[in-house]
N, C-alpha and C positions, 0 to 999 in steps of 0.2 A: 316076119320082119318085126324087132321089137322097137317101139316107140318109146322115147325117154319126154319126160318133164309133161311139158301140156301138150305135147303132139301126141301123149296115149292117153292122153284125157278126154271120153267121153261129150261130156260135160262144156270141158271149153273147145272141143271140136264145133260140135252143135251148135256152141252160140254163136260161132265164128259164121259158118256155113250160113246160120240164120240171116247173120248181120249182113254179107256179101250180097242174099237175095235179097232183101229187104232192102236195103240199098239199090238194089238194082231196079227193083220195081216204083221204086218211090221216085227215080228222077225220071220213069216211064208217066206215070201219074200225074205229076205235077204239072201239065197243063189243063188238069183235072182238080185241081186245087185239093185233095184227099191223098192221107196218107195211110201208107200198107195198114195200121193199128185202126183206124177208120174204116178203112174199105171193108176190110173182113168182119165189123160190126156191123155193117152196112150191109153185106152181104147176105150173114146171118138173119139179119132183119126181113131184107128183102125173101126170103126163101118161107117166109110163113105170113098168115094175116094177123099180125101180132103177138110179140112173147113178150115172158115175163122179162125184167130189165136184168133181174137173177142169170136166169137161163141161158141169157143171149151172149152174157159177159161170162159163162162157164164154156158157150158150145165156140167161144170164140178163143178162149184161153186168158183171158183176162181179169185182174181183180175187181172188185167192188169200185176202190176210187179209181181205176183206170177206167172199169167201164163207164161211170159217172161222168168222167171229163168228157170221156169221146163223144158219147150221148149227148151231153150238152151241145157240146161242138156242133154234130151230126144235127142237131133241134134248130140251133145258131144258122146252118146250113140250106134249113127246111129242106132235109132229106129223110127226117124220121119225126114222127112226131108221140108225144108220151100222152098214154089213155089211162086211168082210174081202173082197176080192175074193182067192178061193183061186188065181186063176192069176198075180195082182201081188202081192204083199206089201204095197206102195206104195200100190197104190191103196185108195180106199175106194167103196164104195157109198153112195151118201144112195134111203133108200126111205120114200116118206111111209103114214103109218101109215095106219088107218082114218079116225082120226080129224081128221088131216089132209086127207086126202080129201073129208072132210065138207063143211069150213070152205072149203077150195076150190069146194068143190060150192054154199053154202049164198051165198059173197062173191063169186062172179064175175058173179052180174047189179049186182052194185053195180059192180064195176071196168067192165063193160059201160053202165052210167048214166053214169057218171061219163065215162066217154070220148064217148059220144054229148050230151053237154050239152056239153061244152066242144066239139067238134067239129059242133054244132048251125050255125054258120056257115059253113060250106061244104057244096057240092054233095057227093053220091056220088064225081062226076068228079075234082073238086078234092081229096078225103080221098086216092084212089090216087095223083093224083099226086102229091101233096103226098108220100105215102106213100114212091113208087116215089124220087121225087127224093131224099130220106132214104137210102133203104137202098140209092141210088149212090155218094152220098160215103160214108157206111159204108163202103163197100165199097172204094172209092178208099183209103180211110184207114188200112185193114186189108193194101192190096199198099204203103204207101208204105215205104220203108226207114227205118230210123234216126228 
């Protein structure tokens, strides 16, 4: 079947697909006061005892100033709190609090719902590959130059 315009486009399929869950998780969340761009810093956080602010905003998909706002946010929240790394100057620590720990602990079967409904239409088979196919162009995208 051939796709004309932006219905064979990659690209804006993806962001569509993105936006629909992202949406959908976000009025899931909201009596959680955290949104999806949050949560998954959050999340990230919560899953070590401290990373770099760098790292946390790469393993979540995020820029430099996006991760900065969220962080804030996230500090504003006292859900994360930022440490001095003594051996960088530079860098910073993001470590999520107790508290945040929590809210990660108490919203991830909802981020788990909410991906299993909307991915209710495909096989076990079809979610990996669909998956694996994903995180090849990622991957392609991340060696291309320029």
């Amino acid at each position: 079947m051939s796709r004309e315009g932006l219905e064979g486009s990659l690209g804006f399929t993806t962001g569509l697909v993105y936006r629909r869950m992202s949406n959908r998780l976000m009025q899931r969340l909201k009596p959680y006061d955290i949104t999806p761009e949050q949560w998954s810093v959050l999340y990230y956080a919560s899953r070590s005892e401290g990373q770099i602010q760098r790292e946390l905003g790469e393993r979540a998909g995020k820029d430099k100033p996006t991760t900065t706002r969220i962080v804030d946010h996230l500090v504003r929240k006292g859900w994360v709190v930022r440490r001095p790394d003594h051996a960088d100057r530079r860098a910073i620590f993001i470590e999520a609090t107790a508290e945040g720990r929590r809210l990660i602990d108490e919203t991830a079967p909802i981020e788990a719902a909410v991906l299993s409904e909307v991915t209710a239409c495909l096989t076990s088979e079809e979610n990996e590959t669909l998956l694996d196919l994903l995180h090849r162009v990622g991957k392609h995208i991340d060696q291309l130059k320029g």
